[in-house]
N, C-alpha and C positions, 0 to 999 in steps of 0.2 A: 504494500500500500504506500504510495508515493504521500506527500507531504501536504499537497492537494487535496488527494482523497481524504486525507485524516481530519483535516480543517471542517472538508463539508460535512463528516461525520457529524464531527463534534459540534459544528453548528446548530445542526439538526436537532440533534440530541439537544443541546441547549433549547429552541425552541420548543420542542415538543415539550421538554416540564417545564417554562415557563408556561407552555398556551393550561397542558394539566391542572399545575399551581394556581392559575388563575392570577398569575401576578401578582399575589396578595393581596386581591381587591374581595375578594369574598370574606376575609375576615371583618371588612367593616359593612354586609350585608346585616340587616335587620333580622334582628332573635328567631322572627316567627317561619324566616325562611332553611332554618339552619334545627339541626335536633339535637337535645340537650351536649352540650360541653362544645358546641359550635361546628361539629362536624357533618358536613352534608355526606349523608347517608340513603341516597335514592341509588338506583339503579345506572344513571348514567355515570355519577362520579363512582363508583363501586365500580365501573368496568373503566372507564377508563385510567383509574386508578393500578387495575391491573393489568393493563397493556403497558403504561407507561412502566413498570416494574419491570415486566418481560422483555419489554426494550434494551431499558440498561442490562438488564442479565444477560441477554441476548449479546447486548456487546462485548459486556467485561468477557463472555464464553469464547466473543470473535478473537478476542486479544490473548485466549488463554491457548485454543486450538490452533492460531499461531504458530506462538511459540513451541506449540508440540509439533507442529507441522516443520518446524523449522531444526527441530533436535531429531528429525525422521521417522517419527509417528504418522506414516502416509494416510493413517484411518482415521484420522481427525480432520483431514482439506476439505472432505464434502459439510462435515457439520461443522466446519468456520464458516464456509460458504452461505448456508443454510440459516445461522444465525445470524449472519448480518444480515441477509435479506428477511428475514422474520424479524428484526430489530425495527426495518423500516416501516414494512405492515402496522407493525405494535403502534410504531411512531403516529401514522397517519388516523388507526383507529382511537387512540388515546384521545389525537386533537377534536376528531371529530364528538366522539362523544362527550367531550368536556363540553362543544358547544352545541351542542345537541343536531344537529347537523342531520336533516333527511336523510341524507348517506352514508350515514354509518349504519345500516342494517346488510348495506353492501361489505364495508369494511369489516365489520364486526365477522362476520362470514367468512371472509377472506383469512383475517385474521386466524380466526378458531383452525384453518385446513393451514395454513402457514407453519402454525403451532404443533399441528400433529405431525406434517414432515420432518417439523427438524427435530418433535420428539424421536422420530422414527431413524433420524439419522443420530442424537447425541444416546438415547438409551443402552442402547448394544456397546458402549467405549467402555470400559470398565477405568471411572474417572470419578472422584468426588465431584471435582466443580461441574461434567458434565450431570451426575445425578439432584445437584444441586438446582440447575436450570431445568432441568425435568419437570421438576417441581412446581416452578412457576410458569414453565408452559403450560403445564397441565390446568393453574388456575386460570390463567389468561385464557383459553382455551374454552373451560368451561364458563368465564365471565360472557365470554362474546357470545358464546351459546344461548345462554341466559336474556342477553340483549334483543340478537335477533329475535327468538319468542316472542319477548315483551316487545317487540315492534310488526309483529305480524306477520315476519319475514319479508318475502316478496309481494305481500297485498300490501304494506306500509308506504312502499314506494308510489304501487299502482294507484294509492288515494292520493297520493301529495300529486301529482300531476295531474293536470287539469288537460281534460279529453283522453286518459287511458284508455277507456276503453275503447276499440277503435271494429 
């Protein structure tokens, strides 16, 4: 990864828990939008909550399958691979759902099948930190899961557009 690449990573990754975080602008939201001890607790911030975690996991795993790929552990390239590109997913689901965003029942989808591949590529390494990201693919996974339902999957989309049905 040239110096470039690492930059737009890290950008990324910056925006995305900013857009998550909300800036800090949610902490001076009004009592009655927030449940008790001030954390919002609904369905969109709960998932994108754990995309943005699987993101970072996702990456610190890009950075760790690396350097194993690098000491010539050849069976780590496809799930460094696999995690950065599931980092990004994670990324773009996270933001969407912080802003509630009609399309994140795409993302969220995307997401959850993202998740399962690269469960399927880091599971089988016989690696702490890969069992470690397992872990929160799997929540991130089942979060998005969770989402799409609660947005009706592919009818959520068909109502937000005006003249779907054609």
């Amino acid at each position: 990864m040239d110096r470039r690449e690492l930059l737009g990573v890290l950008g990324a990754t910056a925006a995305g828990l900013v857009a998550v975080a909300g800036g800090g602008a949610r902490a001076q939201e009004p009592k009655g939008h927030a449940h008790e001890g001030g954390q919002h607790d609904d369905i969109h911030s709960r998932c994108a909550q754990a995309c943005a975690d699987c993101m970072r996991d996702c990456e610190e795993c890009f950075h760790h399958c690396a350097q194993q790929v690098a000491a010539g552990k050849r069976e780590h390239a496809r799930a460094m691979h696999l995690c950065i590109d599931c980092a990004e997913v994670c990324g773009t689901s996270a933001k969407l759902c912080a802003r509630r965003s009609p399309l994140m029942v795409h993302t969220c989808r995307a997401c959850a099948e993202a998740c399962d591949a690269c469960i399927a590529a880091c599971e089988p390494l016989d690696d702490p930190e890969m069992k470690r990201v397992v872990e929160t693919l799997r929540r991130c996974a089942q979060s998005c899961r969770e989402m799409v339902r609660a947005m009706g999957g592919d009818e959520h989309h068909e109502h937000a557009r005006p003249g779907a049905a054609r």
